[in-house]
Every structure is written in structure tokens, then in C-alpha cells.
C-alpha positions, 0 to 999 in steps of 0.5 A: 134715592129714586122709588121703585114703581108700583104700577107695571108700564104696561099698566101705565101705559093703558091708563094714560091712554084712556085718559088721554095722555098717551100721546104726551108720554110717547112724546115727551115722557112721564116728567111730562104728566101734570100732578093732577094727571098723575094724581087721577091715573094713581086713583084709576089704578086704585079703582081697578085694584079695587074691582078685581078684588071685589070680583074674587 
């Protein structure tokens, strides 16, 4: 059974480009991500949770 999203696409989307992965999205799509890319856009996502919410 497939897991609804938390992140927004567009969310996603801008996190992948400031890590540098953008370009392999567009080409190849998410499945594409290594684990370790995945694993540090879930932490930068979390970080930018955090701040907002510090920042409220």
C-alpha cells in the first residue's frame, strides 16, 4: 500500500534544488534519489519545521 506524502512537491521540489539534485529529479525522477539524499532532504525539511515554529 503506497504512503501518502507529507512534504508538498513544491516543498520538495526547492529542497532538491538547494541540495543539488533538482536536475536528476527532472530527469530521472524521485526513484532516482539515493537513500542518503532522501535521508538528509527529510532532515532539511525538519529543520525548516523547526524554525518556523521557533520563529511563531
Amino acid at each position: 500500500m503506497a504512503r501518502k506524502g507529507m512534504m508538498s512537491e513544491t516543498l520538495k521540489q526547492a529542497i532538491a534544488r538547494e541540495m543539488g539534485v533538482h536536475e536528476q529529479v527532472a530527469a530521472e525522477g524521485w526513484g532516482s534519489v539515493s537513500s542518503r539524499d532522501c535521508g538528509r532532504m527529510v532532515q532539511k525539511a525538519i529543520e525548516m519545521a523547526e524554525r518556523a515554529a521557533a520563529s511563531k
